[in-house]
Backbone as a chain_set.jsonl record, in Angstrom:
{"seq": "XXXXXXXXXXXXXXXXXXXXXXXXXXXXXXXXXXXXXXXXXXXXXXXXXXXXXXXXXXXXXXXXXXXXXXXXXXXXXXXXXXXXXXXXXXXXXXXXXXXXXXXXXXXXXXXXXXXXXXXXXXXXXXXXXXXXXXXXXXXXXXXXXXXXXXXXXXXXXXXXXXXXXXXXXXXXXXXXXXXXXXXXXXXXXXXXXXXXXXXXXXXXXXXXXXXXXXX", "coords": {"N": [[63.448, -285.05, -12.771], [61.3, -287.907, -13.436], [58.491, -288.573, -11.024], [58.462, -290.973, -8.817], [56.154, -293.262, -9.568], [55.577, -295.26, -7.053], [55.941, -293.674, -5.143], [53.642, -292.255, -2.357], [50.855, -289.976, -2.697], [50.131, -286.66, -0.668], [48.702, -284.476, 1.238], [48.715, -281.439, 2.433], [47.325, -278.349, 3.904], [47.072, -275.803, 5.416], [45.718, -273.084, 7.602], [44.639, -270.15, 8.957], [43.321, -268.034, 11.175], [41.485, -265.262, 10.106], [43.59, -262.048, 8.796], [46.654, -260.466, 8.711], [48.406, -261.082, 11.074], [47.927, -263.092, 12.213], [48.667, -266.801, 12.94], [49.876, -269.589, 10.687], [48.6, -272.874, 10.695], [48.753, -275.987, 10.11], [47.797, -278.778, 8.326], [47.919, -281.982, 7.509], [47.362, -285.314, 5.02], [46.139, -287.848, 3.367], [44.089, -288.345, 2.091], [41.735, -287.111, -0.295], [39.685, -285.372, 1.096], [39.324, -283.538, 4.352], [39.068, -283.19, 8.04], [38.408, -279.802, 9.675], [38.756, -279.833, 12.832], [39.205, -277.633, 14.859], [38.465, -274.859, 14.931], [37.146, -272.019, 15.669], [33.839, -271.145, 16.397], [31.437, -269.037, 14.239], [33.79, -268.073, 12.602], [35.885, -265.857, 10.714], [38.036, -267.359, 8.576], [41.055, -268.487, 6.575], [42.547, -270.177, 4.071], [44.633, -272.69, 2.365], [45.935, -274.401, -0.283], [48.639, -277.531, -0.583], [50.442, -279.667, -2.727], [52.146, -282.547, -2.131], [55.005, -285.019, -3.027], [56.857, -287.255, -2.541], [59.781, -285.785, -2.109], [59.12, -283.513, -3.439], [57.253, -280.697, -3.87], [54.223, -279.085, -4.184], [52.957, -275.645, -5.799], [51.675, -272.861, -3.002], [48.218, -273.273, -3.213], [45.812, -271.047, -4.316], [44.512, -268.427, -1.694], [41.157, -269.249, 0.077], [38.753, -268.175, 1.839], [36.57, -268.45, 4.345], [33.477, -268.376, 6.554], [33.449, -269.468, 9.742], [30.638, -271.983, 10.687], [27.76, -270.664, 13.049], [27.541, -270.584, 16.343], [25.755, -272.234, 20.082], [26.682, -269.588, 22.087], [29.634, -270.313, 24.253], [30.283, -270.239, 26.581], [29.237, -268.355, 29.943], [27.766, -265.157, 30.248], [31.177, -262.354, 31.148], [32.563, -261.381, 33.968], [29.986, -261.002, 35.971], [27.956, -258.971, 37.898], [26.666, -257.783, 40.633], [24.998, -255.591, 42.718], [23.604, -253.493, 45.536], [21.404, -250.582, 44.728], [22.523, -247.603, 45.621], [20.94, -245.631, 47.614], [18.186, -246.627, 47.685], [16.168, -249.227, 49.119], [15.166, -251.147, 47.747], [16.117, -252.433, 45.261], [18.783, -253.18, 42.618], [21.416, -252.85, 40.725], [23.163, -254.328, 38.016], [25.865, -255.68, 36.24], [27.552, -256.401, 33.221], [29.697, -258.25, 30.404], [30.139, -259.312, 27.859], [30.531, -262.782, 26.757], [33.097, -264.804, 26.426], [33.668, -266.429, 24.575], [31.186, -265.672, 22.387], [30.664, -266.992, 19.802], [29.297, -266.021, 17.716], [27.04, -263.427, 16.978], [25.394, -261.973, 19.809], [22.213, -262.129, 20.517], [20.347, -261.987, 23.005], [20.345, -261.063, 26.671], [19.55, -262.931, 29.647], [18.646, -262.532, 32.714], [17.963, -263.527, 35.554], [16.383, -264.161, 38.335], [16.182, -264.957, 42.084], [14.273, -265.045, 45.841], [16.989, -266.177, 48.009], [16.448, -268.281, 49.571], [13.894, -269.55, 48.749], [14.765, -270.467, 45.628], [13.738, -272.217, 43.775], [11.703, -270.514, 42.655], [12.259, -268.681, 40.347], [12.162, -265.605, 38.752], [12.787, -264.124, 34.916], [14.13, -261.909, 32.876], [14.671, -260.147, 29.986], [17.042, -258.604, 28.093], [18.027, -256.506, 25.629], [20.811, -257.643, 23.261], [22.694, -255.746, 23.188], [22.942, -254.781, 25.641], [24.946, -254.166, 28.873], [23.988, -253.572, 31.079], [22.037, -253.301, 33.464], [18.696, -252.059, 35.464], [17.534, -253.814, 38.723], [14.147, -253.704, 40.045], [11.296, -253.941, 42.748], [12.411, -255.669, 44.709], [12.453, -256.865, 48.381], [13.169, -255.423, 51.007], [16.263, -256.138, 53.062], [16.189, -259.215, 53.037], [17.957, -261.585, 51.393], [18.847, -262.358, 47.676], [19.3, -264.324, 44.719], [21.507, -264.106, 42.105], [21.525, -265.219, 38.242], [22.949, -265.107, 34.958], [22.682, -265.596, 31.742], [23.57, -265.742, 27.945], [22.395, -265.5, 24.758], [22.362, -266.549, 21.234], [21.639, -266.671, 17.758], [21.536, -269.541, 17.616], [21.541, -270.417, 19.825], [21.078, -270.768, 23.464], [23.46, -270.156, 25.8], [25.591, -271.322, 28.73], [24.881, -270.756, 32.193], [25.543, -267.755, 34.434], [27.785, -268.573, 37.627], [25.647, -268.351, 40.177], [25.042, -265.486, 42.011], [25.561, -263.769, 44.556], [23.082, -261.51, 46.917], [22.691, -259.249, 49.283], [19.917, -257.489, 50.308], [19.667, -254.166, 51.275], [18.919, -253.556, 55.055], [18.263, -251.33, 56.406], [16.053, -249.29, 56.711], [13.757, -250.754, 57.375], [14.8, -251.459, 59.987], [14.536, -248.958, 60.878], [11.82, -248.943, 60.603], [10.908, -250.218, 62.107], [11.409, -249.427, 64.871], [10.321, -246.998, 65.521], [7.933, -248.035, 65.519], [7.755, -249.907, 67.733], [8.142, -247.305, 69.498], [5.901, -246.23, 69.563], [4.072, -248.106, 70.373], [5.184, -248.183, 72.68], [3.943, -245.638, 73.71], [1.029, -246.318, 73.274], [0.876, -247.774, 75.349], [1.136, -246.507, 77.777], [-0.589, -244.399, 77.566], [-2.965, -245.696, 77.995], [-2.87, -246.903, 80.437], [-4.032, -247.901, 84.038], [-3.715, -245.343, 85.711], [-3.486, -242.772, 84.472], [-5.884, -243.342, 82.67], [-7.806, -243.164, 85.116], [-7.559, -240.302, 86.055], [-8.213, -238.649, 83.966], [-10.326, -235.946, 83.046], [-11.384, -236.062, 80.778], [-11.85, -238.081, 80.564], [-14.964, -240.822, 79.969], [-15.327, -242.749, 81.948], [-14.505, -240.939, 84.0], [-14.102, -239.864, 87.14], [-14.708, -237.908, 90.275], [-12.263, -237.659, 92.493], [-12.414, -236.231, 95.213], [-13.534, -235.382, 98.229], [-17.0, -234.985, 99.469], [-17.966, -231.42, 100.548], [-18.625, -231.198, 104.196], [-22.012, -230.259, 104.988], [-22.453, -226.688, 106.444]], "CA": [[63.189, -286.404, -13.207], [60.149, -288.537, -13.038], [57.751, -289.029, -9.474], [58.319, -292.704, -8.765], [54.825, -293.969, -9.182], [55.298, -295.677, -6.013], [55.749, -292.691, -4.132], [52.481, -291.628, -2.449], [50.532, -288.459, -3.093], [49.678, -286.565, 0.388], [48.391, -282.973, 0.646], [48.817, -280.435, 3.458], [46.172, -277.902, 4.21], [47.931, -274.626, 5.985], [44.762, -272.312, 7.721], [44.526, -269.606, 10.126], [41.654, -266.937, 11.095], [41.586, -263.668, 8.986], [44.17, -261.238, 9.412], [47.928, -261.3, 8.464], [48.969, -260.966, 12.186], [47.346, -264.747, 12.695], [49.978, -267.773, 12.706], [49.308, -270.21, 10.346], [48.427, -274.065, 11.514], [48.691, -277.433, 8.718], [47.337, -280.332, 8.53], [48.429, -283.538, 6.328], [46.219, -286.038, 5.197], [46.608, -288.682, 1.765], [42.721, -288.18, 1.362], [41.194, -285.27, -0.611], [38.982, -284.567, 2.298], [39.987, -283.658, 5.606], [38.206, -282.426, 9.01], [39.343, -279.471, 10.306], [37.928, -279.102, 13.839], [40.024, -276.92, 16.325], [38.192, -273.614, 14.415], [36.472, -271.314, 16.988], [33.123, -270.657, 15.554], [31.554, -267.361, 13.811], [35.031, -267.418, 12.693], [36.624, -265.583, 9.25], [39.396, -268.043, 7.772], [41.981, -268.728, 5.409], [42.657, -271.946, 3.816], [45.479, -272.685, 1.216], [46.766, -276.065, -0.24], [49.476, -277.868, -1.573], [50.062, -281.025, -3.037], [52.948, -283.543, -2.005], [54.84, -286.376, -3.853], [58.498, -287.551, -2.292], [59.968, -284.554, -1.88], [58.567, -282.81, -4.232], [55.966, -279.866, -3.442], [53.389, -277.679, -5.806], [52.616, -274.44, -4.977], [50.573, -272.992, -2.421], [46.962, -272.614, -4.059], [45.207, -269.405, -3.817], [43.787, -268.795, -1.032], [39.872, -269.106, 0.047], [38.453, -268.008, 2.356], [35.009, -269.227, 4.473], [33.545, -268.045, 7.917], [32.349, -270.615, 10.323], [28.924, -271.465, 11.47], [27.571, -269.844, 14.229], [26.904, -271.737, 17.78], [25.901, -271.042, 20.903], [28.133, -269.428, 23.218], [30.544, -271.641, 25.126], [30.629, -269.681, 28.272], [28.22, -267.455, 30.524], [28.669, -263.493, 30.304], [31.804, -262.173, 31.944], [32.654, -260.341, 34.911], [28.828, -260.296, 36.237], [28.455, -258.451, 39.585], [25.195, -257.515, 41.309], [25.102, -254.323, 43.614], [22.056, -252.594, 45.895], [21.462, -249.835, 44.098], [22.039, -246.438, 46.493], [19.744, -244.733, 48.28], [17.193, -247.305, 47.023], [16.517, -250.176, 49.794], [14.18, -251.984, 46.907], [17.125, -252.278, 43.41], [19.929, -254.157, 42.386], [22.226, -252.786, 39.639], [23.753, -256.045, 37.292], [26.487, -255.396, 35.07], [28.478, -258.037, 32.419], [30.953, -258.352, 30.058], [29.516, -260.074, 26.759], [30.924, -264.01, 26.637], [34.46, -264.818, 26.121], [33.251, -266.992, 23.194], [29.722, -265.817, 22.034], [30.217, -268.345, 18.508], [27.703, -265.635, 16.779], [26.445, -262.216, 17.659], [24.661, -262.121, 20.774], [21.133, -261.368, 20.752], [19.805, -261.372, 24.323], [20.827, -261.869, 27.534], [18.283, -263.545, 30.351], [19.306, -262.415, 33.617], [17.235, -264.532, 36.358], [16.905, -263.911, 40.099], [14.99, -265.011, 43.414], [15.083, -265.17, 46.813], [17.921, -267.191, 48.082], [15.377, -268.901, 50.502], [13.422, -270.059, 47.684], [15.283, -270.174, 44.572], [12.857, -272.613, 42.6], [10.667, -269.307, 42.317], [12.915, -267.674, 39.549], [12.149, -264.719, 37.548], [13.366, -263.995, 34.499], [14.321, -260.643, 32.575], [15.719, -260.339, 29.2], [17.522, -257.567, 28.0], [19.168, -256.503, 24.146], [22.643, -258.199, 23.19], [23.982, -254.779, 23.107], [23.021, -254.039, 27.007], [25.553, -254.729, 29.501], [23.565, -253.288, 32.299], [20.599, -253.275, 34.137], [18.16, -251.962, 37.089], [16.231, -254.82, 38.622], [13.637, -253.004, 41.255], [10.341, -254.341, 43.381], [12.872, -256.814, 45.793], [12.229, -257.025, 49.259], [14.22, -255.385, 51.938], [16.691, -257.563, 54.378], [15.926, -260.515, 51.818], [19.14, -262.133, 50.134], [18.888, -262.94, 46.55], [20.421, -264.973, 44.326], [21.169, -263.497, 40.581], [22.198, -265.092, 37.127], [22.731, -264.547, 33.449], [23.298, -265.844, 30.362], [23.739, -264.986, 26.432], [21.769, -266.417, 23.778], [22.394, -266.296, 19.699], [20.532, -267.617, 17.213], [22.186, -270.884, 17.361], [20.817, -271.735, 21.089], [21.09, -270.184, 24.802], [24.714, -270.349, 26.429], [25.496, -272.004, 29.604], [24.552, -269.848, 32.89], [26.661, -267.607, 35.315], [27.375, -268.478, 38.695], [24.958, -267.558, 41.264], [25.408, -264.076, 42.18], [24.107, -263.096, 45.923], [23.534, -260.386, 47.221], [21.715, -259.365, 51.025], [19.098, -256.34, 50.025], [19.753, -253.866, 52.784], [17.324, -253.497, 55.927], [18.088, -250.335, 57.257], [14.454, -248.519, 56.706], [12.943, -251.915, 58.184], [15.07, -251.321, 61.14], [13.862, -247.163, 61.727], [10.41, -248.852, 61.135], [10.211, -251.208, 63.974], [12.008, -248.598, 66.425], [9.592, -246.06, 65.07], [6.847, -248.887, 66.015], [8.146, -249.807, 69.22], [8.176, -246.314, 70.269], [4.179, -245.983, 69.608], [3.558, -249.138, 71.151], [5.351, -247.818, 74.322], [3.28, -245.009, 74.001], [-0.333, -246.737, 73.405], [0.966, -249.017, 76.263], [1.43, -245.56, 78.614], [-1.95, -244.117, 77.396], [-3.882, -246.849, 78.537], [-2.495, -247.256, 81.729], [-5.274, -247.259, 84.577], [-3.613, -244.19, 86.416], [-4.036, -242.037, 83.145], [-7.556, -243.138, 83.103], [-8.451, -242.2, 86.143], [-7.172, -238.993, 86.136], [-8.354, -237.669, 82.486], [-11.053, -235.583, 83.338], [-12.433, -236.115, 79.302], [-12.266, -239.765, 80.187], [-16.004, -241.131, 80.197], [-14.971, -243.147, 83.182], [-13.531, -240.141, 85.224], [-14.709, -240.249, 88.812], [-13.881, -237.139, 90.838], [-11.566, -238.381, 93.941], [-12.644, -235.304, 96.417], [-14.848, -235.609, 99.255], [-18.2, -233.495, 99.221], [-17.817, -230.206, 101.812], [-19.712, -231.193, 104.855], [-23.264, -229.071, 105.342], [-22.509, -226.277, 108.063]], "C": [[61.753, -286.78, -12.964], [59.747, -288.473, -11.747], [58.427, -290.7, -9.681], [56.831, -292.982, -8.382], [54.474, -294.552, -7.825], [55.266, -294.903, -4.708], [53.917, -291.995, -3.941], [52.286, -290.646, -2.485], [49.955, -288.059, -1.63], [49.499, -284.771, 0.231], [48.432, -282.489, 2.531], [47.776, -278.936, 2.837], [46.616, -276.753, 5.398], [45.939, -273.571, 6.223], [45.123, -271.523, 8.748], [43.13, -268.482, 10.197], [42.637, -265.49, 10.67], [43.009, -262.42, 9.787], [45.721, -261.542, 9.62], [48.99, -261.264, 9.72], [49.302, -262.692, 12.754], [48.524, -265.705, 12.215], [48.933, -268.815, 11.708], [49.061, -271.902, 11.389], [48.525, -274.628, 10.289], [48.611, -278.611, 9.607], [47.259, -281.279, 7.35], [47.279, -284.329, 6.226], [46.522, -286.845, 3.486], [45.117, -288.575, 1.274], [42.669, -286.952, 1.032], [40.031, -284.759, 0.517], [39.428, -284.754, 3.445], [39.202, -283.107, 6.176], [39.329, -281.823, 9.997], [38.596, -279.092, 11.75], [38.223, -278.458, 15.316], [39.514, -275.337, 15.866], [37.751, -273.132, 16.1], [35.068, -270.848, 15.725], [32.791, -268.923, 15.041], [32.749, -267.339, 13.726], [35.536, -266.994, 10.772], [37.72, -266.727, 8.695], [39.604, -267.841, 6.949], [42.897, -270.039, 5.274], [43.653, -271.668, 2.739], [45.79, -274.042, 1.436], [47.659, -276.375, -0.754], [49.283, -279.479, -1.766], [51.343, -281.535, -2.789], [53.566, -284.66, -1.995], [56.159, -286.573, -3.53], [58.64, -286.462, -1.6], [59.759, -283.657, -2.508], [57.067, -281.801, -4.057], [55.191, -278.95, -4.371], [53.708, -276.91, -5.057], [51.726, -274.427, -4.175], [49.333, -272.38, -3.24], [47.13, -271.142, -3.683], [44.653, -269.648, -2.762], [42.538, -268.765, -0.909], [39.597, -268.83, 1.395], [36.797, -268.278, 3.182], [35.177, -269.045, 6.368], [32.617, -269.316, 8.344], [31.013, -270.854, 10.641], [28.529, -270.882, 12.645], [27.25, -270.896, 15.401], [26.87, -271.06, 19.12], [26.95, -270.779, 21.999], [28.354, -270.514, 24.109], [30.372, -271.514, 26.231], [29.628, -268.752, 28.715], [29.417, -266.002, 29.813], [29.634, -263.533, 31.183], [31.919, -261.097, 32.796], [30.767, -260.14, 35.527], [28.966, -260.356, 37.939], [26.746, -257.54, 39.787], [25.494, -256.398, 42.497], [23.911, -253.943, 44.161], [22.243, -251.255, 45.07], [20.921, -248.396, 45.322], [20.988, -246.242, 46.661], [18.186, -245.075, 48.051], [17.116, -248.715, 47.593], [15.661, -251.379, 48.449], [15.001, -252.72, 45.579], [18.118, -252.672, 43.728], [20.333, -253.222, 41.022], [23.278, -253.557, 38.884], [24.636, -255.196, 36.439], [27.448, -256.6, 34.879], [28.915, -257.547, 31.596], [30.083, -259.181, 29.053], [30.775, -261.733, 27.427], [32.494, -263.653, 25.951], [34.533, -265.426, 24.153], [31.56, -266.891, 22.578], [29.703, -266.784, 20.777], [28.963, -267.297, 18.125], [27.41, -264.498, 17.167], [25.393, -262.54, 18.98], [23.634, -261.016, 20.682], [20.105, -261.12, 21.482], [20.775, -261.871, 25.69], [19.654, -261.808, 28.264], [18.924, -263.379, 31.32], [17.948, -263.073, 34.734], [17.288, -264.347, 37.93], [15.372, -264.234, 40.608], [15.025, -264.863, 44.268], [15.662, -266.685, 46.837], [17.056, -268.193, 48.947], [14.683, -269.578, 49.609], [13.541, -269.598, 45.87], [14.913, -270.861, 43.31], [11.93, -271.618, 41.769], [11.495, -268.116, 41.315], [12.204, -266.98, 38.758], [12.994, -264.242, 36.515], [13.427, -262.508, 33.664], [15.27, -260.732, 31.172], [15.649, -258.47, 28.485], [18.409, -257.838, 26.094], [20.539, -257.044, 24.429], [23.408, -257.02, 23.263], [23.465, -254.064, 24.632], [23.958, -254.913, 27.817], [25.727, -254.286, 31.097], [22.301, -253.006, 32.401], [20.138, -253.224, 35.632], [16.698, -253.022, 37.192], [15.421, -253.724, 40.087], [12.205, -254.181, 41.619], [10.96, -255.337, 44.352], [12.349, -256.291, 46.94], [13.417, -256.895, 50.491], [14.77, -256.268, 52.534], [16.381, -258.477, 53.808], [17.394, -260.414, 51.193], [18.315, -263.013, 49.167], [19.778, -263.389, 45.884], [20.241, -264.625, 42.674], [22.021, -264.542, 39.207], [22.088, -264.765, 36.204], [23.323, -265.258, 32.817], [23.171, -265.411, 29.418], [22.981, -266.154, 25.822], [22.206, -265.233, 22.488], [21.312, -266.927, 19.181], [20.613, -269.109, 17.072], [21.462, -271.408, 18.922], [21.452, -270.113, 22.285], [22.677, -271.207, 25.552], [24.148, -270.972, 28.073], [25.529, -270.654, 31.188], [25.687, -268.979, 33.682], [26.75, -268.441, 36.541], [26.341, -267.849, 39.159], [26.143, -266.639, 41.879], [24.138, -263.819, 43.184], [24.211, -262.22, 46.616], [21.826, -260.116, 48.027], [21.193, -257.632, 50.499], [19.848, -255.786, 51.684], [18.581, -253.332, 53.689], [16.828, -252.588, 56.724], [16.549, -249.56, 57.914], [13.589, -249.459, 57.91], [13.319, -251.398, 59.481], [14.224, -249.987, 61.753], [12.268, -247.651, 61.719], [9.989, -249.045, 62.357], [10.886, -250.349, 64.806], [11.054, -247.863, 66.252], [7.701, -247.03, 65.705], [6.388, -249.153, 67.18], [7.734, -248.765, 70.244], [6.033, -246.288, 70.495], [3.392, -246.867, 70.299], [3.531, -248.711, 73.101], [4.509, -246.764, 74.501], [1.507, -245.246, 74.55], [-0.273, -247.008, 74.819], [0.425, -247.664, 77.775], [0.085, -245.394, 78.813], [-2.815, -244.812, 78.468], [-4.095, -247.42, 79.875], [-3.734, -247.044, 82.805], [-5.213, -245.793, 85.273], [-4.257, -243.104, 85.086], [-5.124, -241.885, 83.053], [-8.218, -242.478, 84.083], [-8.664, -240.801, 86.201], [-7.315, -238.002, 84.922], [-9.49, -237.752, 82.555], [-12.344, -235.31, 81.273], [-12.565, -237.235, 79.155], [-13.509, -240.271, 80.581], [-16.178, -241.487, 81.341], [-14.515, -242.602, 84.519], [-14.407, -240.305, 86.275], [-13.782, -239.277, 89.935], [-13.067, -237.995, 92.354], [-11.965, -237.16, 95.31], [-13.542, -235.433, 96.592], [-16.006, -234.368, 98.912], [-17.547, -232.962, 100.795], [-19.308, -231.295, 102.613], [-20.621, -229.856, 105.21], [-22.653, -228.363, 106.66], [-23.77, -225.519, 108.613]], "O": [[61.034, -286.014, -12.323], [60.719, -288.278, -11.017], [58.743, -291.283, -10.718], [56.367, -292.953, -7.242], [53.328, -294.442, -7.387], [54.803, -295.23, -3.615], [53.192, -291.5, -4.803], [53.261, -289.907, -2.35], [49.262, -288.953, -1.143], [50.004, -284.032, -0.614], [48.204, -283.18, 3.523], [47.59, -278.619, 1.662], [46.312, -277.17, 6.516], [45.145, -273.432, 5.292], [45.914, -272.008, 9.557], [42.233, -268.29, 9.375], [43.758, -265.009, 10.831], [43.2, -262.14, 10.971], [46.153, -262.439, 10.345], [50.199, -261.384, 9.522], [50.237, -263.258, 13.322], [49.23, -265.425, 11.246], [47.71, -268.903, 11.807], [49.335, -271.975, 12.587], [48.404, -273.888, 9.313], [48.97, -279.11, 10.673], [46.501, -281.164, 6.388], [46.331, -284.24, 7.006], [47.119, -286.24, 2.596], [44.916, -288.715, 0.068], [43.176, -285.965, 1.566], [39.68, -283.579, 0.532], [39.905, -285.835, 3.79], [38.407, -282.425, 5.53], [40.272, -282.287, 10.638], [37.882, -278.09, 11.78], [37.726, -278.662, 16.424], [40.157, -274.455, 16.436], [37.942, -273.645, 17.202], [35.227, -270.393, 14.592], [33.475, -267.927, 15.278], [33.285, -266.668, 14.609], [35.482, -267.796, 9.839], [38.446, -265.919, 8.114], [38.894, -267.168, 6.202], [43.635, -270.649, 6.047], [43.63, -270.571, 2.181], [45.911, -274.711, 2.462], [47.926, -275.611, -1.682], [48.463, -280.26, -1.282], [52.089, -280.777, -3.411], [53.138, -285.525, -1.23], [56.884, -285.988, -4.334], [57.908, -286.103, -0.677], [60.337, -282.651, -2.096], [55.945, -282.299, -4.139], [55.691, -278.188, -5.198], [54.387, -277.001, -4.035], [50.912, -275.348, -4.113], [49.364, -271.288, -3.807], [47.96, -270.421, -3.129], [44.226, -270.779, -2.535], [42.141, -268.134, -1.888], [40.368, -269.368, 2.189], [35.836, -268.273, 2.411], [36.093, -269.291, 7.152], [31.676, -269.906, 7.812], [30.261, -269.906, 10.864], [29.523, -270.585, 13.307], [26.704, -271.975, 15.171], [27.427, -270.02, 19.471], [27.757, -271.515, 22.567], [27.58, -271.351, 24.575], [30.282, -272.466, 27.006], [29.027, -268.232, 27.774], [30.546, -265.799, 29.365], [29.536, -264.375, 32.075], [31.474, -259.988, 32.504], [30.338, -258.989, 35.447], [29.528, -261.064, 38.775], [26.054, -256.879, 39.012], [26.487, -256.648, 43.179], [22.969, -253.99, 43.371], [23.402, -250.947, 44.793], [19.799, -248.127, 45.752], [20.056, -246.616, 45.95], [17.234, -244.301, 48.143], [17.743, -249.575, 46.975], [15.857, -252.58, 48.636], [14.386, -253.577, 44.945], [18.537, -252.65, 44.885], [19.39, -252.918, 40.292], [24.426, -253.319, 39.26], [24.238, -254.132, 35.966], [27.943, -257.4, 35.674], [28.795, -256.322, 31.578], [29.184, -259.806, 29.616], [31.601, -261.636, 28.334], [32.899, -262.702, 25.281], [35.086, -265.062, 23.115], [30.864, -267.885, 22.371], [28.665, -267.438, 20.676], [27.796, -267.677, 18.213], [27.645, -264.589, 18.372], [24.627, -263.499, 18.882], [23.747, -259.79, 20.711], [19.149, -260.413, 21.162], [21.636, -262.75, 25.722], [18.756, -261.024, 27.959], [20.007, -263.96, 31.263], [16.827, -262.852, 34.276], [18.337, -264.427, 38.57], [14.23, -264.063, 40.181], [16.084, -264.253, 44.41], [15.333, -267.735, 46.286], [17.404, -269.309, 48.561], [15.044, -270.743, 49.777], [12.864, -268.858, 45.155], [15.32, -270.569, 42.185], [11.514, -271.783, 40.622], [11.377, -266.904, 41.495], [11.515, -267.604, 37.951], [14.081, -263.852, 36.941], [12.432, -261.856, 33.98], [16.382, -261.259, 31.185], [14.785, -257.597, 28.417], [19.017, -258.78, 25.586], [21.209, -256.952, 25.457], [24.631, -257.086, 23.385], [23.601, -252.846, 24.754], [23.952, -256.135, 27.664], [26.629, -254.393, 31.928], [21.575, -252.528, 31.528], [20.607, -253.795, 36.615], [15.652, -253.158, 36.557], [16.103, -253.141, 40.93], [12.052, -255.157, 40.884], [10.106, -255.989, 44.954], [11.726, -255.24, 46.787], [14.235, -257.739, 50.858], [14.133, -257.302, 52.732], [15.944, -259.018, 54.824], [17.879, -259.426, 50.639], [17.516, -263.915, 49.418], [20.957, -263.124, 46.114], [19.189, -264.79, 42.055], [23.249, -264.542, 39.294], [21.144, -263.991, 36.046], [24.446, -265.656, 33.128], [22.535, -264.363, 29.526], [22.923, -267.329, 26.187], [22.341, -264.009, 22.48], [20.379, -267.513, 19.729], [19.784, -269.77, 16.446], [20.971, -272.521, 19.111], [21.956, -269.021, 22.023], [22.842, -272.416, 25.716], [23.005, -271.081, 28.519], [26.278, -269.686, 31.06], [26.819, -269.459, 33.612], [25.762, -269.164, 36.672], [26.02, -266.782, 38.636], [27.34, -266.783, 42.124], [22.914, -263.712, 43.103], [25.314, -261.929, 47.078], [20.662, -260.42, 47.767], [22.014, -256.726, 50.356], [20.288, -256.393, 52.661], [17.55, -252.81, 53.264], [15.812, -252.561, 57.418], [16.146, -249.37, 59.062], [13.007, -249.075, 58.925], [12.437, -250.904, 60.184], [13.502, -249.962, 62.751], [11.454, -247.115, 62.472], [9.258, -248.544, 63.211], [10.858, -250.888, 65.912], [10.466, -248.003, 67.324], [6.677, -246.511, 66.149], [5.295, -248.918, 67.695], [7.226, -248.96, 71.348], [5.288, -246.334, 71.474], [2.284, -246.604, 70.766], [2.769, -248.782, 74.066], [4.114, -246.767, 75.667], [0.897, -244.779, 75.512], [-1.174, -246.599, 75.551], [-0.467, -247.922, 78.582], [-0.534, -245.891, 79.754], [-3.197, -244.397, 79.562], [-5.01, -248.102, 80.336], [-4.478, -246.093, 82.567], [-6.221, -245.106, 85.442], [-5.448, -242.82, 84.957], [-5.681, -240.799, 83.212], [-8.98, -241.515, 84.001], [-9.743, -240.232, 86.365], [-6.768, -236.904, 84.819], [-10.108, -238.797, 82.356], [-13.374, -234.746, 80.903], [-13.11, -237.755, 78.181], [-13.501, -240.317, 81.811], [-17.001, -240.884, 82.028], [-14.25, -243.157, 85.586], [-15.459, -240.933, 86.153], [-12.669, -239.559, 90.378], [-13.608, -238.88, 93.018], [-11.647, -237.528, 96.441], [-14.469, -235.596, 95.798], [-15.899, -233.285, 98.337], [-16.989, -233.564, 101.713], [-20.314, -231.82, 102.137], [-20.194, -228.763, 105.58], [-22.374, -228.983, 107.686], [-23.832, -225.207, 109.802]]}, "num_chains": 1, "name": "protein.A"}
């Protein structure tokens, strides 16, 4: 039969991201434009529509398809973890986990560290989007530092990791100053006035035996 003119016209709007595993989602609306904004960016979709009048439904269009814009990542890299790097009291070895949501290819990351003592004094270090490790070297024994990182796209620079700290180790320092110590105790020995006296290549020597009396 006829629509009843007075029945309104309302349209539904069925999308999901690429891939016929993906559930769909819909969304209603009596205007021809609608905002859909629960996407995840950098994302593939699939859009289809229908049209709705009573109970009465079209078909579903064809579908179209349209990838999102890009933005910058939501979240720092994941998993980042800072290590001394063996047998090397001077190096740190960093490794991460790209972003949960990079929104875009990732095309650097900026990994950042100072000492924890003065952590206004940051350096920074950037590395390719496709590294997900790195050796930082020139630190300072027995010194704790404090390390982060983030991801950048072309859309902007993501939000940072935690601080990541980590106590250089001080062993070497330690064998110096015992190794120091010891030479000190030695100078200290040297020097002593008995020593003097008695070191017959010392400028100062001064035999201690009486002269023979004349017979």
């Amino acid at each position: 039969g006829k629509v009843d003119p007075g029945t309104s016209r309302s349209y539904t709007v069925k999308f999901r991201e690429k891939g016929e595993s993906a559930r769909w989602e819909y969304k209603e609306s009596t205007q021809r434009r609608m905002m859909i904004d629960t996407l995840s960016a950098d994302g593939m979709y699939e859009f289809s529509i229908r049209i709705s009048q009573g109970e009465k439904h079209s078909k579903w269009s064809v579908s179209v398809f349209q990838r999102t814009p890009e933005s910058a990542p939501s979240g720092p890299p994941e998993n980042f973890e800072v290590k001394p790097l063996r047998g090397k009291g001077t190096a740190v070895i960093a490794t991460w986990d790209p972003p949960e949501e990079p929104n875009g290819r990732i095309r650097e990351y900026i990994l950042s560290y100072a000492p924890a003592m003065r952590p206004f004094g940051m350096k920074s270090v950037t590395y390719r989007g496709s590294t997900t490790t790195a050796t930082i070297d020139g630190l300072t024994q027995g010194e704790r530092y404090i390390f982060k990182i983030r991801a950048t796209n072309r859309r902007g620079m993501g939000p940072q990791s935690k601080a990541f700290s980590v106590a250089m180790p001080q062993a070497n320092r330690a064998a110096s100053s015992f190794s120091n110590s010891k030479d000190t105790q030695r100078t200290s020995h040297t020097s002593s006035k008995q020593d003097t006296d008695d070191n017959p290549d010392n400028p100062n020597f001064q035999s201690k035996e009486e002269p023979e009396e004349p017979t």
